[in-house]
C-alpha positions as CSV (number, residue, x, y, z in Angstrom):
1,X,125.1,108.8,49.4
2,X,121.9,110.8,49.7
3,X,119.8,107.5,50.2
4,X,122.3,106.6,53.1
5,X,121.6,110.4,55.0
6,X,117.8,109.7,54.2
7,X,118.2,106.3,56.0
8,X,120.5,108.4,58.8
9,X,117.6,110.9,59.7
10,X,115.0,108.3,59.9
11,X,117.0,105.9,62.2
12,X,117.8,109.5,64.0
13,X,114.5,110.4,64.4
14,X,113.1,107.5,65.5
15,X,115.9,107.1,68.3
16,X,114.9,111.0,69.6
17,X,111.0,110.2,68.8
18,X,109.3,107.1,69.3
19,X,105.6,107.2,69.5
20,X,103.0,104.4,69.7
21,X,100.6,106.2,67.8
22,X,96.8,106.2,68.8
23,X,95.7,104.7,72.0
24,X,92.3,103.5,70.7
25,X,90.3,101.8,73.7
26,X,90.7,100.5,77.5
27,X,94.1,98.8,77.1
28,X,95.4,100.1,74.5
29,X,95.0,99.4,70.5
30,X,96.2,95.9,70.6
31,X,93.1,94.6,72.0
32,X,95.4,92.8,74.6
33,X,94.1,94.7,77.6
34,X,98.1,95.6,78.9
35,X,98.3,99.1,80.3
36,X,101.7,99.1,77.8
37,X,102.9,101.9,75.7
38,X,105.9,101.5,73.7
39,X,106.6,105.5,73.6
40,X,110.0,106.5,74.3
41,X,110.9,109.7,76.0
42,X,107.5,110.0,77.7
43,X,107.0,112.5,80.5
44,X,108.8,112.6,83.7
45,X,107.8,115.4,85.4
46,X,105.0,118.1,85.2
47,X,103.2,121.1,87.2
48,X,99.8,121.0,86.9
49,X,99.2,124.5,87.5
50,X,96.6,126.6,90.2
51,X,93.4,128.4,89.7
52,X,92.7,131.2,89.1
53,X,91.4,133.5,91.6
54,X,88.1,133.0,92.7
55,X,87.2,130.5,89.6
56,X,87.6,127.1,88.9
57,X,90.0,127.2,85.8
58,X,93.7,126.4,85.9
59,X,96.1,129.3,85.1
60,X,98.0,127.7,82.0
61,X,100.7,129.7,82.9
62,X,101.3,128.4,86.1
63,X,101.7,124.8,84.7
64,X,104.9,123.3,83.0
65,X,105.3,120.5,80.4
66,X,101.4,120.7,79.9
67,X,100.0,121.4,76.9
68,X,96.3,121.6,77.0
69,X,93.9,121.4,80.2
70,X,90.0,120.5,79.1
71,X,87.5,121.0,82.2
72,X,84.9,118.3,82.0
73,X,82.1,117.8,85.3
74,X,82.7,116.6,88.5
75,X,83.0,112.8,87.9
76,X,85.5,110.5,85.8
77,X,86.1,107.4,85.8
78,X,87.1,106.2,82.5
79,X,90.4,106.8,81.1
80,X,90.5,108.9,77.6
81,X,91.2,107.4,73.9
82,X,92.9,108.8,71.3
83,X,92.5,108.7,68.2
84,X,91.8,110.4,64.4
85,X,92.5,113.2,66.2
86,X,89.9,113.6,68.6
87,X,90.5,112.8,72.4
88,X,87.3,111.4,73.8
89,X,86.4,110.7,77.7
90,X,83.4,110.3,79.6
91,X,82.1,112.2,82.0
92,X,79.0,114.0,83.9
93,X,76.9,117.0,83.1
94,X,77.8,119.1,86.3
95,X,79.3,122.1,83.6
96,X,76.7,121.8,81.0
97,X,77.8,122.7,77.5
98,X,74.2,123.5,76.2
99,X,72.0,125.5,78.0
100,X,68.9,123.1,76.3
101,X,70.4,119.8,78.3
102,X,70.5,120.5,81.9
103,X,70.7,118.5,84.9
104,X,71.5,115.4,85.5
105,X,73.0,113.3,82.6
106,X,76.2,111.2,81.3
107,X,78.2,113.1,78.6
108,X,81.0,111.6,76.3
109,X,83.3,114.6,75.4
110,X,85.2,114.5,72.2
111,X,87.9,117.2,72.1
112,X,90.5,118.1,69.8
113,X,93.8,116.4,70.1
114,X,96.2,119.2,69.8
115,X,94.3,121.7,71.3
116,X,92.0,120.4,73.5
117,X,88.7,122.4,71.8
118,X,85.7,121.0,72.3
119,X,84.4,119.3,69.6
120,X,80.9,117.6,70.2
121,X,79.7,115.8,73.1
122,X,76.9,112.9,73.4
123,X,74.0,114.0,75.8
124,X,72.7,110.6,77.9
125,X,69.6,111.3,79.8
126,X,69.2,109.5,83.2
127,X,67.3,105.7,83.2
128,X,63.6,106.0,84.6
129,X,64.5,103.1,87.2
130,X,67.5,105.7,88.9
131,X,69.8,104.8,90.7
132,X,69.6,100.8,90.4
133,X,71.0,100.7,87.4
134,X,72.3,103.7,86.8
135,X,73.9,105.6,90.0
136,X,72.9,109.5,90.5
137,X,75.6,111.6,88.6
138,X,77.8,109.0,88.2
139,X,78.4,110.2,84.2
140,X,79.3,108.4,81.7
141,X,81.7,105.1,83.2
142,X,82.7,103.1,80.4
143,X,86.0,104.4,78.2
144,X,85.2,104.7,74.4
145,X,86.6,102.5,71.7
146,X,87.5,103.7,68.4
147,X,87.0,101.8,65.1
148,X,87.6,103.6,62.0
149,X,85.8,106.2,61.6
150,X,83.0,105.5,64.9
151,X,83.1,105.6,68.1
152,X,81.7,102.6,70.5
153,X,80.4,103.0,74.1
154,X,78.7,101.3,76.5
155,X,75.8,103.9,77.9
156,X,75.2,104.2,80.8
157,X,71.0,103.2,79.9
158,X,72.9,99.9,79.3
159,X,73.0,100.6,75.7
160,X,75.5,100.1,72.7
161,X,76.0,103.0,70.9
162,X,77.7,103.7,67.8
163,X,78.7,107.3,66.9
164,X,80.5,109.2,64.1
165,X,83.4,110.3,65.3
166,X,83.3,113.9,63.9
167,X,79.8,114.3,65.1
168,X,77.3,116.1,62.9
169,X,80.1,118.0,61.5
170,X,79.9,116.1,58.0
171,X,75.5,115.6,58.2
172,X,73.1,113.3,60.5
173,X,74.5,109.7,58.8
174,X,71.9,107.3,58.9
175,X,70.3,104.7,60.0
176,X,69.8,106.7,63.5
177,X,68.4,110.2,62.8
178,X,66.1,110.6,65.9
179,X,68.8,112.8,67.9
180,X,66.5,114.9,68.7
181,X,64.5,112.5,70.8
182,X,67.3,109.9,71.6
183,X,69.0,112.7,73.9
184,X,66.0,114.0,75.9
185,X,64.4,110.4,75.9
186,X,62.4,109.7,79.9
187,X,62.6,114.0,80.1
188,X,59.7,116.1,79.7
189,X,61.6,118.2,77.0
190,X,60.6,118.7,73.3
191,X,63.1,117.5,71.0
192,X,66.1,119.0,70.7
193,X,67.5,119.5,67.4
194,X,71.4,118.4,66.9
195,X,73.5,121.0,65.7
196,X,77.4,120.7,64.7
197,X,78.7,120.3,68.7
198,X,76.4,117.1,68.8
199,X,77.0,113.9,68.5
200,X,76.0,111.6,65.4
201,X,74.5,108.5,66.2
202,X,74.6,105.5,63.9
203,X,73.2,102.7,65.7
204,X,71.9,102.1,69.3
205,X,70.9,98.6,70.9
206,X,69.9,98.4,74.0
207,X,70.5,95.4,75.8
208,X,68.2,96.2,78.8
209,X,65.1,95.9,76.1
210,X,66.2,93.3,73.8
211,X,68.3,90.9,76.7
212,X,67.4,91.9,79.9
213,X,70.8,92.6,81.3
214,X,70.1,94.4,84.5
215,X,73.2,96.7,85.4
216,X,74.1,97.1,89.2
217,X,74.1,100.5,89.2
218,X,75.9,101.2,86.3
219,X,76.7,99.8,83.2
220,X,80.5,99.4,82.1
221,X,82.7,97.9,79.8
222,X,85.2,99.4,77.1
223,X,83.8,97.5,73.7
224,X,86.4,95.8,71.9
225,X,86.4,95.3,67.9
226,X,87.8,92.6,66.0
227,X,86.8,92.5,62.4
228,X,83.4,92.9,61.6
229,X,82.3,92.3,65.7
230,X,82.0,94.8,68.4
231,X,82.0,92.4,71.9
232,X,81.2,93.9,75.0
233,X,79.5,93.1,78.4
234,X,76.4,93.5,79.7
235,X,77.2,94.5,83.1
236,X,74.3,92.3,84.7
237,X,73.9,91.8,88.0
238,X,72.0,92.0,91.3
239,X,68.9,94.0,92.5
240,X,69.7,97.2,93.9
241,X,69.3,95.9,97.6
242,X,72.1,93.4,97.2
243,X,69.3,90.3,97.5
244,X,69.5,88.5,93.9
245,X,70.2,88.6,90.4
246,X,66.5,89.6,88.5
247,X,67.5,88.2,85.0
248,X,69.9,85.1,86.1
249,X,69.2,83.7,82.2
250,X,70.8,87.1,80.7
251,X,74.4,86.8,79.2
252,X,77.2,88.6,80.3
253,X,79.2,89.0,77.0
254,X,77.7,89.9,73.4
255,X,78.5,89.9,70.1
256,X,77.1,92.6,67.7
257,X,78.0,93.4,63.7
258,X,79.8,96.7,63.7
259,X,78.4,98.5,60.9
260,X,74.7,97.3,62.2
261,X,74.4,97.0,65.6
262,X,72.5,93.1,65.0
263,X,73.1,91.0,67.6
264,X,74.9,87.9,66.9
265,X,75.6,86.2,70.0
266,X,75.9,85.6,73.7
267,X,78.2,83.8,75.8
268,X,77.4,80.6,77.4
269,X,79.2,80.8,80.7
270,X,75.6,80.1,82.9
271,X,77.4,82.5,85.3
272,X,74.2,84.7,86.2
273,X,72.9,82.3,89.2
274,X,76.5,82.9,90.6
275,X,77.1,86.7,90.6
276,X,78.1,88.1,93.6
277,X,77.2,91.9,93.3
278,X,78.1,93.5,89.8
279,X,80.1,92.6,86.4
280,X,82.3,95.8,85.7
281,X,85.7,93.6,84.1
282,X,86.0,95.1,80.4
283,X,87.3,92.5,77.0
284,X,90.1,91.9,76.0
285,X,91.5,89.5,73.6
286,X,94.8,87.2,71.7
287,X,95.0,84.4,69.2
288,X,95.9,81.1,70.7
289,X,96.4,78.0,68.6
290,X,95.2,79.8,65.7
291,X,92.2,81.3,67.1
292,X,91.0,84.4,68.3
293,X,90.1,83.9,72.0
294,X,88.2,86.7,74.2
295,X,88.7,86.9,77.7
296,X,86.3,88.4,80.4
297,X,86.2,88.6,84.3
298,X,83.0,87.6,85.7
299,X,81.1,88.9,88.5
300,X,81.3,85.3,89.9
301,X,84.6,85.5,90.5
302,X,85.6,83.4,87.8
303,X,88.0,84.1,84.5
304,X,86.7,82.7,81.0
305,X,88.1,82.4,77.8
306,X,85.6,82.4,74.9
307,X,86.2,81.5,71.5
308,X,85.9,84.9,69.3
309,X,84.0,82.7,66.5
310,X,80.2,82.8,66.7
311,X,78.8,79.2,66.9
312,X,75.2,78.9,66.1
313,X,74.6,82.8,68.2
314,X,77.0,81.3,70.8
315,X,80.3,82.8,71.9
316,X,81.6,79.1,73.2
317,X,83.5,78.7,76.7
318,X,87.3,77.2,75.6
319,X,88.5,76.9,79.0
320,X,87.6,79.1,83.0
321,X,89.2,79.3,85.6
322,X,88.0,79.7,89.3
323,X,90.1,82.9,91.0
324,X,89.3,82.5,94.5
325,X,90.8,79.6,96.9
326,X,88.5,77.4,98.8
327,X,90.1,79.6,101.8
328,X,88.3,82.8,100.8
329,X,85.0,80.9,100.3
330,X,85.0,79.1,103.7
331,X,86.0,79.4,107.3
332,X,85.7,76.1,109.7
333,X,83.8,74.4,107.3
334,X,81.1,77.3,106.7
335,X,80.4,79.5,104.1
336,X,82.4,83.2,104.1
337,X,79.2,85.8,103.4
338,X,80.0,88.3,101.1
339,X,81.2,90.9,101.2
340,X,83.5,89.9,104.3
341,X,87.2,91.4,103.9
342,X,88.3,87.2,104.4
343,X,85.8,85.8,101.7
344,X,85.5,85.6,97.8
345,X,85.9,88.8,95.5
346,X,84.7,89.0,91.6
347,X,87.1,90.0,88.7
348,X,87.0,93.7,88.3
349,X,90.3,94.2,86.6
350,X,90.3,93.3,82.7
351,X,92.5,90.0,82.3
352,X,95.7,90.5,80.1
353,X,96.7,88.4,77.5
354,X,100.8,87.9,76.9
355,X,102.8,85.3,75.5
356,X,99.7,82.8,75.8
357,X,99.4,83.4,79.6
358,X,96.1,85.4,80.9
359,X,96.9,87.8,84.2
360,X,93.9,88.9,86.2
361,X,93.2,90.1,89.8
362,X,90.0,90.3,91.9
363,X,88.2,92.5,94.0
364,X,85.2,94.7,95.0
365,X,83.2,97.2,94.5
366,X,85.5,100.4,96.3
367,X,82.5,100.9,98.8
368,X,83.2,96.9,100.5
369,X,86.8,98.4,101.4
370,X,89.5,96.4,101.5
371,X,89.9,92.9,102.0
372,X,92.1,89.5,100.5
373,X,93.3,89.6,96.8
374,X,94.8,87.3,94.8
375,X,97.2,87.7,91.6
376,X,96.7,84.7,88.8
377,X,98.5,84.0,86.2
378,X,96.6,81.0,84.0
379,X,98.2,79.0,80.8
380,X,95.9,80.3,77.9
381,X,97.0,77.3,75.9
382,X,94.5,75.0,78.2
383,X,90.8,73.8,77.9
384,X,87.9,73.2,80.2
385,X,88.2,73.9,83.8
386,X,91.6,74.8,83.9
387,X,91.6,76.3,87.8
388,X,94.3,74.1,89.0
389,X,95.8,72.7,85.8
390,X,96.3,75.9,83.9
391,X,97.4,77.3,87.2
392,X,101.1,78.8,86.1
393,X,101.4,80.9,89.9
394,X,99.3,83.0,91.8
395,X,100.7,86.1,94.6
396,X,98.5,86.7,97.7
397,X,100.2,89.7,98.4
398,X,98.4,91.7,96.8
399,X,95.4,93.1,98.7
400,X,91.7,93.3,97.0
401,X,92.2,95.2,93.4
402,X,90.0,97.1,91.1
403,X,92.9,97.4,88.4
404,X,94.4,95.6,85.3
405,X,98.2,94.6,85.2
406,X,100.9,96.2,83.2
407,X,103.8,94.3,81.6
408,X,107.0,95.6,80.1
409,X,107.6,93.3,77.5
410,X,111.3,93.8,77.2
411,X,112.4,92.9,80.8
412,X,109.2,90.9,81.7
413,X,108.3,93.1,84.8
414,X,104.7,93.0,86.1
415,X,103.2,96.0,87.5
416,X,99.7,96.6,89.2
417,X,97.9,98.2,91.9
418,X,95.6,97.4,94.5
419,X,92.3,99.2,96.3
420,X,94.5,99.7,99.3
421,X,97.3,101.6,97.7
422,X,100.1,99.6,97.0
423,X,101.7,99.2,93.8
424,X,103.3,95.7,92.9
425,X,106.7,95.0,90.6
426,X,106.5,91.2,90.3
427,X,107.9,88.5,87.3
428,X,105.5,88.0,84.9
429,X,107.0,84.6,84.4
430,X,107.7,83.4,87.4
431,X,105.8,85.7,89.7
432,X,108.5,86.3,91.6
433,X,107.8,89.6,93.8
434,X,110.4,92.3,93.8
435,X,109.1,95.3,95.5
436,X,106.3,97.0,96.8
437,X,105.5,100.7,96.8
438,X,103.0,102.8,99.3
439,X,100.9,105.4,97.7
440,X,99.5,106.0,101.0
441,X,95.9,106.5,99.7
442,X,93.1,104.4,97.6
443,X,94.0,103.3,94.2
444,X,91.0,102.9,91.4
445,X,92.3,103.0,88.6
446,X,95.2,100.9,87.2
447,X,98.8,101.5,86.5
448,X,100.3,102.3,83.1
449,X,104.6,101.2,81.8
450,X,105.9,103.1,79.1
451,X,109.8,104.1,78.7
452,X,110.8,102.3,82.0
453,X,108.4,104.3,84.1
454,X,105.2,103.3,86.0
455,X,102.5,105.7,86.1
456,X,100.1,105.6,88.8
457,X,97.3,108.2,90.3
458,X,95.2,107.5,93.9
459,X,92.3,109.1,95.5
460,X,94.2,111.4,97.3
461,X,94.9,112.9,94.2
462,X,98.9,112.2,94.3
463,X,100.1,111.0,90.9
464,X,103.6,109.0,91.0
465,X,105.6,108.2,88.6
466,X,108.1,105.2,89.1
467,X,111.1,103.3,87.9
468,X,110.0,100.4,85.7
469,X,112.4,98.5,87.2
470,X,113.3,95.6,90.1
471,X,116.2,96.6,91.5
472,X,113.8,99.8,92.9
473,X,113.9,100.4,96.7
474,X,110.7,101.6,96.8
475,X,111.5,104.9,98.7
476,X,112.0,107.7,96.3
477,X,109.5,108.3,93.3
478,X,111.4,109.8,89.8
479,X,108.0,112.0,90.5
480,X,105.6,113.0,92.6
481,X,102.6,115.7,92.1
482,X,99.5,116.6,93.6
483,X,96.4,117.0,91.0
484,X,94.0,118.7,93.4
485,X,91.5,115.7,93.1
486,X,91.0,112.3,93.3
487,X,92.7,110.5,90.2
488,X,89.9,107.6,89.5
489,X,91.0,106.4,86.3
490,X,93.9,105.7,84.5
491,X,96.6,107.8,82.7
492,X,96.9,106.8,79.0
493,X,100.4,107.8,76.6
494,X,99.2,108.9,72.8
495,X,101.1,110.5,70.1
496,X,103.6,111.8,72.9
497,X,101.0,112.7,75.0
498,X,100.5,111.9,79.1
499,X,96.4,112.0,79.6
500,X,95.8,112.3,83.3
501,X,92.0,113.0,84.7
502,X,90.9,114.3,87.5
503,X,87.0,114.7,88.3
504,X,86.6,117.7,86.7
505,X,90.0,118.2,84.5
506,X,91.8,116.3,82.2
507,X,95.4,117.1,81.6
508,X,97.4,116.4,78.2
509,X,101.3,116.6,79.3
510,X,104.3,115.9,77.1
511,X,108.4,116.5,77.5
512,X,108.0,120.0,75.7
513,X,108.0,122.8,78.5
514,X,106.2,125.9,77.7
């Protein structure tokens, strides 16, 4: 009898409290790339709350169903991770948290996950050659990844760094103990000494100095982990006046031991003659036929699968596939130029991996505007050039899109967004299209399912929150907010936890009014 009531209040608890756990990188912790959380009774309303008089911190008193508000600069793009309990986002130095690093530079925050206290942040000094590769307080881009116990970005120097993730709380680990120097590196400032709210880093590699992966602007890309491998891209692409690519023979994916930082491969797409402007699409992954396939958007406008396995230092092509239709390449027989709204867009969006099919979208950098997208949805099973015979459906509704798709497992529902601000419901078999919703205003960042609801942000700052469903009518919202800023990035589910950012806030929201 007492093993049955045991049993009783687990299967009870569960059914009142389902929680994913951790959300550990871009994507998620499945390595998939699907904006997915399996949390049940997730958030469906909040306040966020007003300033205060004459200051720029929100009264916590004035807010409902949110737990903890953390102010961070006055630029963020990446969405937060969670996990060990630490919440870590990137952002810029526009509120500096040591009066020794001022000015200027990208910051990765790591905060505590119940509270929101600031635990230690990563200083990143600005790149001698500015804005070209990396854009005038644009902050830190890329959204962490947690492994264990470290922490992997992508700087924005267009370095890989690995951190401990509870900073120089437990000692300077080695092999990196040049702190001191790494954060006021190209600065005229002496050295400055880590304390316990710095970061810890382990290993850095630059891939600017060892491949000669020219970021546009910025470099990007959430690494992902598998095994003993951290892969991530480089983020090369063109010159900073739009004219050609500088280092055509640099890869655009790498392979690096995780408890070294060695390299140990590149990929051999060839795509760098081919780039159109940038390469911002992050990693994800799934095993197909046995083996562990990585999947990358390229700046050519083309998807590739690449076979997890080094080969000889070489992260082998399995299969591509070309996203954009003669149509948006040419017009009576001539070439469309890019960036024209009609012609051919890269993949910005991560590709998803489920049920061996990959989903990706294309489009542009936000300041080309809008133009003609294109939904695809490729058989993962295939090999070689698999642009028409992998082809499973395609939807050229959708307008161009900087965001990754969400699926709902259980019914199969596709959502995603696009740059003009309209969100999508479509089947993810079939691709059959069931409504469309207007959030009246830019979206950046992508949308995220969890307990048959679709959350979505735009610039505007209005955050929705929709019926995961297809019988919706696309009218009324279960929610609708205003955050007082643009919502770049994209809201994340953790432990129970709603992570919404703003520019200069990030909001952690859950079901428990105060």
């Amino acid at each position: 009898m007492r093993y049955l009531m045991i049993i009783a209040l687990v299967v009870l608890s569960l059914a009142c409290n389902v929680y994913s756990g951790d959300w550990t990188r871009w994507g998620g912790s499945d390595n998939s790339g699907n904006m997915f959380s399996p949390e049940l009774n997730t958030p469906s309303s909040f306040e966020p709350g007003k300033l205060k008089p004459g200051t720029d911190e929100i009264d916590i008193t004035t807010t409902k169903n949110v737990k903890w508000i953390a102010k961070l600069g006055s630029q963020s793009y990446g969405n937060a991770v969670v996990g060990k309990g630490k919440v870590l986002v990137g952002t810029n130095n526009e509120f500096p948290r040591d009066k020794r690093h001022i000015g200027d530079r990208s910051i990765l925050l790591c905060l505590n996950e119940e509270t929101g206290e600031f635990l230690w942040q990563l200083v990143i000094t600005k790149h001698p050659a500015g804005k070209a590769i990396d854009w005038d307080n644009l902050g830190l881009v890329c959204s962490p990844t947690i492994d264990d116990n470290c922490v992997y970005i992508v700087s924005t120097r267009s370095e890989v760094v690995c951190l401990d993730i509870e900073g120089m709380k437990n000692g300077n680990a080695p092999p990196f103990l040049d702190e001191a120097r790494y954060v006021v590196q190209d600065t005229k400032l002496p050295p400055a000494e880590p304390g316990p709210k710095d970061a810890d880093i382990i290993w850095v590699f630059n891939m600017l100095d060892e491949l000669g992966a020219l970021p546009h602007n910025t470099a990007n890309g959430s690494p992902l982990v598998i095994g003993d491998i951290v892969y991530t891209t480089t983020s090369n692409g063109k010159d900073l006046n739009h004219n050609y690519v500088p280092f055509p023979y640099a890869p655009s994916v790498i392979a690096l031991d995780r408890k070294t930082g060695k390299f140990l491969a590149e990929d051999n797409t060839g795509n760098g003659f081919n780039i159109f402007h940038g390469q911002w699409s992050s990693i994800s992954s799934g095993k197909v036929n046995g083996r562990d396939l990585i999947f990358f958007g390229g700046g050519d406008g083309w998807v590739y699968a690449l076979d997890a396995k080094p080969m000889n230092n070489i992260l082998q092509v399995v299969w591509k596939a070309d996203c954009n239709p003669p149509e948006y390449k040419f017009k009576n027989g001539k070439p469309i130029k890019y960036p024209d709204p009609e012609g051919a867009c890269e993949v910005v969006g991560t590709p998803v991996f489920f049920k061996n099919k990959v989903y990706v979208t294309i489009g542009q950098d936000p300041e080309h505007g809008e133009g003609v997208g294109r939904l695809l949805c490729f058989d993962a099973t295939k090999v070689g050039d698999i642009t028409t015979n992998g082809l499973i459906w395609d939807f050229r509704g959708v307008k161009r899109s900087l965001s990754t798709v969400s699926i709902d497992p259980e019914s199969g529902l596709l959502f995603v967004a696009d740059y003009s601000g309209f969100v999508y419901c479509l089947d993810a078999n079939s691709g059959k299209h069931y409504w469309t919703y207007d959030m009246k205003s830019r979206v950046w960042g992508s949308t995220l399912v969890a307990d048959k609801k679709v959350y979505i942000g735009d610039e505007d700052g209005d955050f929705a929150i929709l019926p995961a469903q297809k019988d919706f009518k696309a009218d009324k919202p279960i929610f609708e907010t205003n955050l007082g800023g643009p919502v770049y990035s994209t809201p994340v589910i953790a432990n129970g936890v709603l992570y919404i950012s703003t520019p200069q806030y990030l909001y952690a929201i859950t079901n428990k009014t105060k």
